[in-house]
C-alpha positions in Angstrom: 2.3 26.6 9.2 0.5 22.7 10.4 1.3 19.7 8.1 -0.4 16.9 8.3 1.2 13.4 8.9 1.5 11.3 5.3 -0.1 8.5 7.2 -3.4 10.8 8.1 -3.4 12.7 5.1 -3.9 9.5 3.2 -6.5 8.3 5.5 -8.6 11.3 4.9 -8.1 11.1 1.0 -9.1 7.4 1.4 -12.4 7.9 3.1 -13.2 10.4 1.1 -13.4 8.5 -1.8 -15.0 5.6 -0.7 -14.5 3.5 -4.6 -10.5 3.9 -4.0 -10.7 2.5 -0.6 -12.4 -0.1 -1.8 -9.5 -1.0 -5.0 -7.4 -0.4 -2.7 -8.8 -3.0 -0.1 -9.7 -5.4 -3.2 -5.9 -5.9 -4.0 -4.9 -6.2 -0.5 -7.0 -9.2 -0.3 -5.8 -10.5 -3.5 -2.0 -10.4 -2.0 -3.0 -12.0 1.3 -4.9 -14.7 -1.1 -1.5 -15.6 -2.5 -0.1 -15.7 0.5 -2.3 -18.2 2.4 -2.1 -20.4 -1.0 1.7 -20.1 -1.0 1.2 -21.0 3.0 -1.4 -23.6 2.8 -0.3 -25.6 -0.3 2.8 -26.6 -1.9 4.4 -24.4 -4.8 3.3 -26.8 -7.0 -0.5 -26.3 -6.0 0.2 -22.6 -5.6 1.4 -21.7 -8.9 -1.9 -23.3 -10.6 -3.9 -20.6 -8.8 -4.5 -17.1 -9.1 -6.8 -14.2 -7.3 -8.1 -12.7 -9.7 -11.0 -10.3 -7.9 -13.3 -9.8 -5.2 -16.9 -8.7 -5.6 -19.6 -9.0 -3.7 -18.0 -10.6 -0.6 -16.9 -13.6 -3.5 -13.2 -14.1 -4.4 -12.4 -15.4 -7.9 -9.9 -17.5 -8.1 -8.1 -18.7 -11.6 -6.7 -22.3 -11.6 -5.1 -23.7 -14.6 -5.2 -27.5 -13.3 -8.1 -29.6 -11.8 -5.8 -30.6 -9.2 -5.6 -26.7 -7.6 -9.3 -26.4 -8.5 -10.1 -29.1 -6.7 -7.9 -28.4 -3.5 -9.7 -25.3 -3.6 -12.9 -26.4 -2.9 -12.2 -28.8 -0.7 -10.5 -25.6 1.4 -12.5 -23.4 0.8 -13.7 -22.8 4.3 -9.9 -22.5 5.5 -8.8 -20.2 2.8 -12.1 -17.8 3.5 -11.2 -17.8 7.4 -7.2 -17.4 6.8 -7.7 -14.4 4.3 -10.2 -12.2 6.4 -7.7 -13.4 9.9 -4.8 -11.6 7.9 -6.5 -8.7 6.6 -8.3 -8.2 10.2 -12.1 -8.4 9.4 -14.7 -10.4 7.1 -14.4 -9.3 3.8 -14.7 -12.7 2.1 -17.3 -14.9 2.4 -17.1 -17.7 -0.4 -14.9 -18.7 -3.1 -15.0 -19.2 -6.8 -12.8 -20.8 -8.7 -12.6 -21.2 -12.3 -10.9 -24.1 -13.6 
C-alpha cells in the first residue's frame, strides 16, 4: 500500500480546486496585514484597523478612527510592499480603507 504525504496530499486537493486556494490565500494575507500593522504602527494605531478582504489585487481595510485611516494612506505604499515580501509574491497592489 503507498500513502501520500499530508503535506502533498493537500497540495493536490488545493490545486484542484482553484476557489479554495484562493480563500485560503485571501486570509493568509489578511493575517500577514495584521501583522505588518502590528509591526509598523503602534498598538494604538493598530487596533483602529482591520483587514477585512482582498479582491481584485485591492485590500480593504476597516479603520474606526481618522487617525489609522489616515496613517494608512500615507503608508500605503509600505504596507502593499511589506504584505506581498511576507507572503512571497505580489498579490496586493493597492489599498482601501474605509474610515
Amino acid at each position: 500500500m503507498n500513502f501520500t504525504p499530508l503535506g502533498k496530499a493537500l497540495d493536490n486537493k488545493m490545486n484542484s480546486q482553484n476557489d479554495l486556494k484562493k480563500q485560503v490565500e485571501a486570509s493568509q494575507i489578511v493575517e500577514i496585514t495584521e501583522k505588518v500593522l502590528k509591526n509598523m504602527f503602534d498598538n494604538d494605531i493598530a487596533k483602529h484597523a482591520k483587514p477585512l478582504f482582498l479582491k481584485n489585487r485591492t485590500l480593504t481595510i476597516s479603520c474606526s478612527s481618522s487617525v489609522a485611516a489616515q496613517e494608512i494612506r500615507l503608508n500605503q505604499a509600505k504596507i502593499v510592499k511589506k504584505i506581498n515580501k511576507e507572503l512571497g509574491k505580489k498579490e496586493v497592489d493597492r489599498i482601501r480603507y474605509l474610515a
